[in-house]
Chimera marker file (.cmm) of the C-alpha trace (Angstrom):
<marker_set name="trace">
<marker id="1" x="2.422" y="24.204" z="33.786" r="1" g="1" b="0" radius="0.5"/>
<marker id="2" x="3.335" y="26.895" z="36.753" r="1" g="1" b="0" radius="0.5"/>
<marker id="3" x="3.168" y="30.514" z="36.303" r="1" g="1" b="0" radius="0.5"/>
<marker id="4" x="6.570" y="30.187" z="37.105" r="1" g="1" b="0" radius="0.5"/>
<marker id="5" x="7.788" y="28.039" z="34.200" r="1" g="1" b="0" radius="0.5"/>
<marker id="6" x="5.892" y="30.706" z="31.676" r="1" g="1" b="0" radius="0.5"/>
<marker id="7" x="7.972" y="33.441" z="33.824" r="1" g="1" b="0" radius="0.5"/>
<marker id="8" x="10.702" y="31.789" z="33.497" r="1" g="1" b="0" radius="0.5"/>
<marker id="9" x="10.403" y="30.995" z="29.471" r="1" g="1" b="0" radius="0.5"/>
<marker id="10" x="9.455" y="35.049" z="28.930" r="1" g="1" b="0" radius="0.5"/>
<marker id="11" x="12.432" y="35.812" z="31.033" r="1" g="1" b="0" radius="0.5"/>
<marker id="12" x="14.663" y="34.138" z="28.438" r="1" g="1" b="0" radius="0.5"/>
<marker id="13" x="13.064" y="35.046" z="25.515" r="1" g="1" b="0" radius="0.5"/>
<marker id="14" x="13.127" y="38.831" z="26.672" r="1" g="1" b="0" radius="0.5"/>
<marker id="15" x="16.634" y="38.170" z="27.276" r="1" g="1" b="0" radius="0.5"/>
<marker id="16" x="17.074" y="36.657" z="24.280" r="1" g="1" b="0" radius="0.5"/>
<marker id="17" x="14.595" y="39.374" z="22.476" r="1" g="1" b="0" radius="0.5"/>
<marker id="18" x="16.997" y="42.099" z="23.833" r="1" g="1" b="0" radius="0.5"/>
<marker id="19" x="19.977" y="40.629" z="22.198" r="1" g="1" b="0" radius="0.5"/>
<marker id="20" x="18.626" y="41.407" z="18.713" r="1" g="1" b="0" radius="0.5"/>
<marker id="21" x="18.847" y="44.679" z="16.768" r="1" g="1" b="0" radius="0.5"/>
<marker id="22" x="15.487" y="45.945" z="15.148" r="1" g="1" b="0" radius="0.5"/>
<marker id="23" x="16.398" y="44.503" z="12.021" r="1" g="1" b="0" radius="0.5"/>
<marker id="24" x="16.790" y="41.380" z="13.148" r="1" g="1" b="0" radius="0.5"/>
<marker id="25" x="13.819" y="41.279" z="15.627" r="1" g="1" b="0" radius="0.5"/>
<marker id="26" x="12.220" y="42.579" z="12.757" r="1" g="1" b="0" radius="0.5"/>
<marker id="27" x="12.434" y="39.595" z="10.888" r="1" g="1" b="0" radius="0.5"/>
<marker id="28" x="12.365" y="37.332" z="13.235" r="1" g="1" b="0" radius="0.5"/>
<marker id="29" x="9.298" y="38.273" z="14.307" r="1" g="1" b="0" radius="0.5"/>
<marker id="30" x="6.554" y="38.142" z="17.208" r="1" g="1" b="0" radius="0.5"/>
<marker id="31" x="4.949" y="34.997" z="16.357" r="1" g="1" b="0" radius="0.5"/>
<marker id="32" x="8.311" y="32.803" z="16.014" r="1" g="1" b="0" radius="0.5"/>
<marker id="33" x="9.282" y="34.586" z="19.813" r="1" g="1" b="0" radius="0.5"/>
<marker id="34" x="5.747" y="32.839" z="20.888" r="1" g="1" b="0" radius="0.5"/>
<marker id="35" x="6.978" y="29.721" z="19.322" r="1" g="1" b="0" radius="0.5"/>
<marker id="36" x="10.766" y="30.129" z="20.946" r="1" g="1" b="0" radius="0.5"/>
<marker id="37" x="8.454" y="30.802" z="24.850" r="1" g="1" b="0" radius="0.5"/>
<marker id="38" x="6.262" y="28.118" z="23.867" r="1" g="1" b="0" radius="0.5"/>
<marker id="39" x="9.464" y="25.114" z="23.167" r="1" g="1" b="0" radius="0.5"/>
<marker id="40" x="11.397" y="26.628" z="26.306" r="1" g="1" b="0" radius="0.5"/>
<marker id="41" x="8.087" y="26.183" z="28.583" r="1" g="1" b="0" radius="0.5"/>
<marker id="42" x="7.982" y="22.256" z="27.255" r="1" g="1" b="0" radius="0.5"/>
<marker id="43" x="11.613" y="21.945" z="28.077" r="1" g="1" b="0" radius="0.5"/>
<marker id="44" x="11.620" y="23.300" z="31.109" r="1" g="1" b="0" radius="0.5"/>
<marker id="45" x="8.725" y="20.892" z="32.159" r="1" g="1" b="0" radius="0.5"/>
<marker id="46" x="10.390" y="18.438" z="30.844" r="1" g="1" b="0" radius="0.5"/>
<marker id="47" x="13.632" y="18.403" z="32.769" r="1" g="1" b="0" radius="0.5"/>
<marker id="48" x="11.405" y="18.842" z="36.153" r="1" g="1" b="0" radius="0.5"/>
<marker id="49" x="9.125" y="16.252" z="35.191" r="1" g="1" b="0" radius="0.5"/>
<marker id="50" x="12.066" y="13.733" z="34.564" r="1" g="1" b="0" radius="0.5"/>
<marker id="51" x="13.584" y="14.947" z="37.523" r="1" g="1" b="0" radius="0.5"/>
<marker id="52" x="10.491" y="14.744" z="39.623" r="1" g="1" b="0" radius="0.5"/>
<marker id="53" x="10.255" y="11.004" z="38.602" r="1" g="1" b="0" radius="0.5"/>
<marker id="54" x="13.600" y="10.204" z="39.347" r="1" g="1" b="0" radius="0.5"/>
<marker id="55" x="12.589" y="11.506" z="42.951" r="1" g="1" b="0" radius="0.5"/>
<marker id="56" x="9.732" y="9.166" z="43.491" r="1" g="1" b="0" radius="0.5"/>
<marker id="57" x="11.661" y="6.331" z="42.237" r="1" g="1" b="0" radius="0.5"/>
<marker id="58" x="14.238" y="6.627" z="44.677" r="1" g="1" b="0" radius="0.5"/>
<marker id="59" x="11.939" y="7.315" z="48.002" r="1" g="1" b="0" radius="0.5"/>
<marker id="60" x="9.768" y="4.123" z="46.187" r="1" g="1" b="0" radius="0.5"/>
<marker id="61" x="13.289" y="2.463" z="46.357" r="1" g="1" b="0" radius="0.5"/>
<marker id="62" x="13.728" y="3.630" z="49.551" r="1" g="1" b="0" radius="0.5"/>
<marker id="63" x="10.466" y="2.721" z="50.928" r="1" g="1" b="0" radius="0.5"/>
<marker id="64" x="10.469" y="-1.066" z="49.680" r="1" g="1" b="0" radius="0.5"/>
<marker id="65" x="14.495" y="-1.049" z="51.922" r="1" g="1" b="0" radius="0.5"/>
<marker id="66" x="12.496" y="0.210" z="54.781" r="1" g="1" b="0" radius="0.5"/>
<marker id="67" x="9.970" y="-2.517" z="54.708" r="1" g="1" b="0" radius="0.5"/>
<marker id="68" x="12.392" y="-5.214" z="54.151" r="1" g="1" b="0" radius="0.5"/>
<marker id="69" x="14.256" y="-3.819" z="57.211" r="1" g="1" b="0" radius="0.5"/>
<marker id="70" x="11.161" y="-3.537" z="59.097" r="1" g="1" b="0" radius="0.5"/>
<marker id="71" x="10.223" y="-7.284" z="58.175" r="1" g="1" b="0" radius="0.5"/>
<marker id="72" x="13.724" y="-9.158" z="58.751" r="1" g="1" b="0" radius="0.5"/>
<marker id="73" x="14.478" y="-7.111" z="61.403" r="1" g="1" b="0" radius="0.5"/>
<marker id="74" x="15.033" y="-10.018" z="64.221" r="1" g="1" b="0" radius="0.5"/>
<marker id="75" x="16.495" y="-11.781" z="61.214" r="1" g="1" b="0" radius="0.5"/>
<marker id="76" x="19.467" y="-9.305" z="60.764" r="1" g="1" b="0" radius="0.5"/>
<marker id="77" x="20.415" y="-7.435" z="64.165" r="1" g="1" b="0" radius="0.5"/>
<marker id="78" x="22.757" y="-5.360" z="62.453" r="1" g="1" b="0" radius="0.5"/>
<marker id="79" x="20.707" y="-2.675" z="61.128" r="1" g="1" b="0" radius="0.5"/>
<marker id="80" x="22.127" y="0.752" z="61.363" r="1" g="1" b="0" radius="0.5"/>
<link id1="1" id2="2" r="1" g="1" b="0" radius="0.2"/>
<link id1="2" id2="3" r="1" g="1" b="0" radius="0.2"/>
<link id1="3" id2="4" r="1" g="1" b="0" radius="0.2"/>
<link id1="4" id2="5" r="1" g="1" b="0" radius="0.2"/>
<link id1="5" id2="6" r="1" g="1" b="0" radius="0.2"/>
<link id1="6" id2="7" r="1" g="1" b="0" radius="0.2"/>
<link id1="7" id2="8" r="1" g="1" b="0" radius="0.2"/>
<link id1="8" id2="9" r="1" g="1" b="0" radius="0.2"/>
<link id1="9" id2="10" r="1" g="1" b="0" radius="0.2"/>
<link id1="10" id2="11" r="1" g="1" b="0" radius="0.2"/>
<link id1="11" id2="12" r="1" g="1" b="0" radius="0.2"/>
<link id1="12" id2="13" r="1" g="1" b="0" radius="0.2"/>
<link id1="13" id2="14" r="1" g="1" b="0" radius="0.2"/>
<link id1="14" id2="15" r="1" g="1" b="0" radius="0.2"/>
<link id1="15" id2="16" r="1" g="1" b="0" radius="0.2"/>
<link id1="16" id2="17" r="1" g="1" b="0" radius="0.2"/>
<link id1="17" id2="18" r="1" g="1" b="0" radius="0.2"/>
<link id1="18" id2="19" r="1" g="1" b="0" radius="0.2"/>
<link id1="19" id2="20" r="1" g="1" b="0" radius="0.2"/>
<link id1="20" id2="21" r="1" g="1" b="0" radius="0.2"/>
<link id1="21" id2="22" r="1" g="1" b="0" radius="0.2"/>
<link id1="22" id2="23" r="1" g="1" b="0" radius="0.2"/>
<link id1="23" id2="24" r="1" g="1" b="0" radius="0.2"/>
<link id1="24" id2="25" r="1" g="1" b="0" radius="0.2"/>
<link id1="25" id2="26" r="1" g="1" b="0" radius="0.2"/>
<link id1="26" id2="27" r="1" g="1" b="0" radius="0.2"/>
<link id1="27" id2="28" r="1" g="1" b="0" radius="0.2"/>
<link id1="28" id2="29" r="1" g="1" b="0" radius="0.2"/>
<link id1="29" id2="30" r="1" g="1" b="0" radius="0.2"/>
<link id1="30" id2="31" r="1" g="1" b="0" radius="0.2"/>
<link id1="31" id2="32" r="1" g="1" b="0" radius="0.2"/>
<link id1="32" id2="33" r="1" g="1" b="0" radius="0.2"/>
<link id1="33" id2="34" r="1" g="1" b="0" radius="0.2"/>
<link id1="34" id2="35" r="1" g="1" b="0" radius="0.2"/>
<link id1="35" id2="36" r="1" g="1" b="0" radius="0.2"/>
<link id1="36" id2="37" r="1" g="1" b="0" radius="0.2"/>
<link id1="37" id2="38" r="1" g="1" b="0" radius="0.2"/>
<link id1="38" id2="39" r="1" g="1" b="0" radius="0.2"/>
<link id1="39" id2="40" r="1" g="1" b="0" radius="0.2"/>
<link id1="40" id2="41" r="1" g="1" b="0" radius="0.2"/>
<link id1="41" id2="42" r="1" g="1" b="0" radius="0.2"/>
<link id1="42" id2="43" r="1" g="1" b="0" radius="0.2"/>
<link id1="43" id2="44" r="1" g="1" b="0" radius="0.2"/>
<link id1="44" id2="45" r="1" g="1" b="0" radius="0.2"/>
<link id1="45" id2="46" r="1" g="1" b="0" radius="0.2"/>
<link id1="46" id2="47" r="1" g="1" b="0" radius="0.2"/>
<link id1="47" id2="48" r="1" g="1" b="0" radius="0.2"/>
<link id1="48" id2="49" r="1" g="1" b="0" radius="0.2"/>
<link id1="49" id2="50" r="1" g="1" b="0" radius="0.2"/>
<link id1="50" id2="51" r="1" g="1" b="0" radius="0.2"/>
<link id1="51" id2="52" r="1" g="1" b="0" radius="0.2"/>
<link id1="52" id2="53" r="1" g="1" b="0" radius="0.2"/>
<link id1="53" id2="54" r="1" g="1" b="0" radius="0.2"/>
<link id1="54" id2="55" r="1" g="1" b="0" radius="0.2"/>
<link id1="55" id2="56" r="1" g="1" b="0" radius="0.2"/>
<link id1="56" id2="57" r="1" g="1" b="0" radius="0.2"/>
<link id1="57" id2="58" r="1" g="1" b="0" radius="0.2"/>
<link id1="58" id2="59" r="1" g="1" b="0" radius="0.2"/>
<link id1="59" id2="60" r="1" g="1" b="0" radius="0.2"/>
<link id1="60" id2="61" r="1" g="1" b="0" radius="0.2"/>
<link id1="61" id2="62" r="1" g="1" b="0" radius="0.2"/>
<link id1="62" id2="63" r="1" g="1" b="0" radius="0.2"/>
<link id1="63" id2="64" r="1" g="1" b="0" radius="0.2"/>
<link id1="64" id2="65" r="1" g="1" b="0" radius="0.2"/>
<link id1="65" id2="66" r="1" g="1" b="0" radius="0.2"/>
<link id1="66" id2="67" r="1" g="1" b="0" radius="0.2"/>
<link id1="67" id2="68" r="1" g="1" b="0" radius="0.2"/>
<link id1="68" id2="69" r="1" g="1" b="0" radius="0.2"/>
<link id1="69" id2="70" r="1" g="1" b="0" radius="0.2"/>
<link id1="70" id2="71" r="1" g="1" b="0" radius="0.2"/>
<link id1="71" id2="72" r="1" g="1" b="0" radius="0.2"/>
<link id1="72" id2="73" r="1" g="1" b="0" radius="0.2"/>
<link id1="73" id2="74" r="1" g="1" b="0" radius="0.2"/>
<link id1="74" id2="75" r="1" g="1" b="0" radius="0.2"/>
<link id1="75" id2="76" r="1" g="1" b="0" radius="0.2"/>
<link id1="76" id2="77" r="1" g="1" b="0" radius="0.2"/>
<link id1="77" id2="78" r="1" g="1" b="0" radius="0.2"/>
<link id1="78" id2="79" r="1" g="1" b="0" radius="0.2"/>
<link id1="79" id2="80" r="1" g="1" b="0" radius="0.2"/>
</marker_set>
């Protein structure tokens, strides 16, 4: 994981951390905030990760067009 995921997940538990009144924060507690960071990091790897993959599957997609082009090219004049 980035630096910039973990700054990202302490940005929004700060945020959220900030919300709270002493009381509150109190009893909610440092080690559950760790937790909180901890399940926002995953999720925000998550989402990139998926998103990443969706990525290479359309360039792979991509790429196997390209070769078909490439190989039926004097086949099919009317490539753009």
């Amino acid at each position: 994981m980035t630096h910039h995921f973990i700054k990202n997940a302490e940005s929004v538990v700060d945020g959220f951390r900030s919300m709270l009144d002493d009381d509150v924060l109190n009893a909610v507690g440092e080690e559950n905030l760790g937790q909180l960071q901890v399940l926002i990091e995953s999720a925000i790897t998550t989402v990139v990760l998926e998103s990443m993959e969706q990525v290479a599957d359309k360039i792979e997609a991509l790429g196997h067009q390209v070769r078909h082009d490439a190989e039926t090219y004097d086949d099919n004049q009317d490539l753009v």
